[in-house]
C-alpha positions in Angstrom: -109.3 19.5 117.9 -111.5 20.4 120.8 -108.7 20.0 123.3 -106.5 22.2 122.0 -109.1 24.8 121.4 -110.1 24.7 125.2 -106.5 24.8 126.2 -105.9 27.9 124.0 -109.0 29.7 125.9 -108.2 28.3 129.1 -104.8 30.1 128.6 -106.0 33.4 127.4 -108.6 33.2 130.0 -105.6 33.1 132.3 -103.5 36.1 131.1 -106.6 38.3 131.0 -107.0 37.2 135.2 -103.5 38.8 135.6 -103.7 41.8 133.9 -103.3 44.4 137.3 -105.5 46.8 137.2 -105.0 50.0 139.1 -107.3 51.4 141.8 -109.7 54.1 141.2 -108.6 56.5 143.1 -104.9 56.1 140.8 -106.9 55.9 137.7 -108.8 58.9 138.3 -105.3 60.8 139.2 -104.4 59.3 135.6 -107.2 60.4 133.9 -107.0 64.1 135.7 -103.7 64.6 134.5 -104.2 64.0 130.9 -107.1 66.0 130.8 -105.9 68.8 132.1 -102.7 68.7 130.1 -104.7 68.0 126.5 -107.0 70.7 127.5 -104.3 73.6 127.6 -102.3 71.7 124.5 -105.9 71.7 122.8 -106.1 76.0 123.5 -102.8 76.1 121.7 -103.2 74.3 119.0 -106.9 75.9 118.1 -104.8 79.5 118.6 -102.2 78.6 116.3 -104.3 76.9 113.7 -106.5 80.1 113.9 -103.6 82.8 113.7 -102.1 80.9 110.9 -105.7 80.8 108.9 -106.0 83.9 109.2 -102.7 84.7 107.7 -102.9 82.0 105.1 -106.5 83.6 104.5 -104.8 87.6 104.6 -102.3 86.9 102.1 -104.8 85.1 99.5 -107.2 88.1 99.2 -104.1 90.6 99.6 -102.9 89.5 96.6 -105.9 88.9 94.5 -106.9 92.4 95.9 -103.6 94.0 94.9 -104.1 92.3 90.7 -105.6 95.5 89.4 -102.6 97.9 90.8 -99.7 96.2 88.8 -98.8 95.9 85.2 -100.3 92.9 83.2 -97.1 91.5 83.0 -96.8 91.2 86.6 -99.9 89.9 87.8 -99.3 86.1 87.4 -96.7 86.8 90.5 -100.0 87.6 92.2 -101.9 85.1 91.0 -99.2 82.0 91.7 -98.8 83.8 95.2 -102.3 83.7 96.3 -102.5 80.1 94.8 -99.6 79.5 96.9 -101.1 80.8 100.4 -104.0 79.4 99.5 -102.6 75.8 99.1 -101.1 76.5 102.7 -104.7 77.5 104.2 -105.9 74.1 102.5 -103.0 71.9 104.2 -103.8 73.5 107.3 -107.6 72.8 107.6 -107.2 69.5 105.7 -104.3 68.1 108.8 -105.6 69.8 111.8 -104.6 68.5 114.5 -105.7 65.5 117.0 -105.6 67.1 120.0 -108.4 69.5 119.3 -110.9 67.4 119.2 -109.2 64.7 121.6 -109.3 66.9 124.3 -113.1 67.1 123.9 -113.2 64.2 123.4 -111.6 63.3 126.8 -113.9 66.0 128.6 -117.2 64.2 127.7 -115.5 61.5 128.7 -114.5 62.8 132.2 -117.7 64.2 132.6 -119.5 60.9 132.7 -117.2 59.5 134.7 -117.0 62.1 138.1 -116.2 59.7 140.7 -114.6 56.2 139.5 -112.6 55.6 136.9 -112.6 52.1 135.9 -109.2 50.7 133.4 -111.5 50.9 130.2 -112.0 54.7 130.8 -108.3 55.0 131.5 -107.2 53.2 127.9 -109.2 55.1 126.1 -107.8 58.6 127.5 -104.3 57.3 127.2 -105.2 56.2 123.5 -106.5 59.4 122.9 -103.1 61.2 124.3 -100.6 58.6 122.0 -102.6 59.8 119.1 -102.8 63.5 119.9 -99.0 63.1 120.4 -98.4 61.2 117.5 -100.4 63.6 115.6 -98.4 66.6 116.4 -95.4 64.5 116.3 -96.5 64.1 112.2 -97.0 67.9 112.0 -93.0 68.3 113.1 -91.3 66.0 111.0 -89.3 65.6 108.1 -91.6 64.9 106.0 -93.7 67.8 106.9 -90.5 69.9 106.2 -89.7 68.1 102.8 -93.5 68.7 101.8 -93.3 71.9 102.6 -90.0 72.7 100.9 -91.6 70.8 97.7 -94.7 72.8 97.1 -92.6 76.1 97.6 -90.4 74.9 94.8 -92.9 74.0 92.9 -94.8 77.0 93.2 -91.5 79.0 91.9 -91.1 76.8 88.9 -94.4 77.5 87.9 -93.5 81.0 87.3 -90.2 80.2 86.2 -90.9 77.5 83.6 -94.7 78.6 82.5 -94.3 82.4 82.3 -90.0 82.8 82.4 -89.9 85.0 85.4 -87.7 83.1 87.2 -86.6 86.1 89.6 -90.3 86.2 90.7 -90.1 82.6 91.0 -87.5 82.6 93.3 -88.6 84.8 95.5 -91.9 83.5 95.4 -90.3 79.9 96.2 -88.4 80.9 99.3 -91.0 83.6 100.7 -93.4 80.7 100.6 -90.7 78.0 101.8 -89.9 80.0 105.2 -93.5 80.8 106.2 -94.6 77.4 105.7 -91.5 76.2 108.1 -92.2 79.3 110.4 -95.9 77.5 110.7 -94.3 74.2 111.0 -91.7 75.2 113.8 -94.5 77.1 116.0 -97.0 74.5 116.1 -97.6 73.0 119.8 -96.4 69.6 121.0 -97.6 69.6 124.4 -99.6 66.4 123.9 -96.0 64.7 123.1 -94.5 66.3 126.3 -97.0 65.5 127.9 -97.2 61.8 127.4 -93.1 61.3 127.8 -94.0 62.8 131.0 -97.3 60.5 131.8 -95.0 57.3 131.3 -92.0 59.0 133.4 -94.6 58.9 136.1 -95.5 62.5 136.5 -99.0 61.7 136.8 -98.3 60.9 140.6 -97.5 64.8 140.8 -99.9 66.5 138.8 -101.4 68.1 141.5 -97.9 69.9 141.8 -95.8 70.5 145.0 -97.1 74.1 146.7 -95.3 77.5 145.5 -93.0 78.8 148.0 -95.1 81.9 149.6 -92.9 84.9 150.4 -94.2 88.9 152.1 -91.8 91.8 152.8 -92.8 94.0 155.5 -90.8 97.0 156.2 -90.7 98.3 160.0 -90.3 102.1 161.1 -89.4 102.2 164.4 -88.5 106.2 166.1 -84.6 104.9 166.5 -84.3 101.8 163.4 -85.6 100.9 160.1 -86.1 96.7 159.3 -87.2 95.0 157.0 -88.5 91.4 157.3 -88.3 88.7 154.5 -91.1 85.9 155.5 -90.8 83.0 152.9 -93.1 79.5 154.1 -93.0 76.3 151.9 
């Protein structure tokens, strides 16, 4: 029983020897890429997840605001509506996304590591990027959009089988349908562009080839006019 046992760590103990690891210098060129990347996904997401509170949060009080100018009749549409934008504002805090704390994350991290970057620090920021990307990756698929087209339908039958206003409900049910994919179909996915291009190898590049550099100088001369195009790569 012991042999095999020392034979299986003996073994293991081997494969862990010839795991390459990169040099520092590469995994700091790793580790700058990513971060840089995540940092200006992580700006967009926080915009759009703020713009789109904010206009979950607008339409709520609108319409519990606006109860008191209609007819009795009519304010359950109000009331289902701002139910409805509210469920939206609820979804959005409840699944924010990865990347906005990642990214933070990944700064601390950077931060106390300025000089080396040893392969532990590298796993952990490319962890952190495969779950930011598989985060927004979430936010974008069908099941997002199914989830979405669901609770709009929902919220129409509501109206339509509780209170028989099925016109309301309708349009209740596809007003709230196409803002929720609007929200879906603007949300960022740099992180998942980013890692497809981190394992194409565009990490070697991140600090980018130079921008072509061009002036144009006109000359007035007493007999000619020139002008001069000076481009430098």
């Amino acid at each position: 029983m012991r042999l095999p046992l020392l034979l299986l760590l003996l073994v293991s103990g081997l494969a862990r020897a010839e795991q390459t690891c990169a040099t520092p210098t590469e995994n700091h060129q790793r580790l700058a890429f990513i971060q840089s990347h995540l940092s200006e996904d992580a700006h967009r997401a926080r915009i759009w997840m703020g713009a789109w509170g904010a206009g979950y949060g607008v339409l709520t009080l609108g319409q519990l605001a606006a109860v008191p100018a209609v007819p009795s009749g009519e304010q359950v549409d109000l009331y289902v509506g701002a139910l409805s934008s509210a469920g939206g504002l609820a979804a959005l805090l409840a699944l924010p996304l990865d990347v906005m704390t990642d990214s933070l994350t990944l700064d601390t991290l950077a931060r106390e590591h300025p000089s080396e970057v040893d392969c532990d620090v590298l796993a952990e920021a490319e962890r952190l990027l495969v779950r930011s990307a598989e985060s927004e990756a979430l936010g974008r698929s069908w099941l997002m959009h199914g989830a979405n087209v669901l609770y709009g339908l929902l919220s129409g039958l509501v109206l339509g089988l509780a209170f028989d206003r099925w016109v309301s409900g309708a349009v209740t049910a596809v007003t709230g349908i196409l803002i929720g994919e609007a929200m879906i179909l603007t949300q960022p996915f740099g992180a998942e562009e980013t890692l497809r291009r981190y394992r194409e190898g565009a990490w070697r590049a991140s600090r980018g080839a130079p921008s072509p550099a061009w002036n144009l100088q006109v000359a007035v001369a007493p007999s000619r006019i020139g002008v001069q195009l000076h481009v430098s790569f």
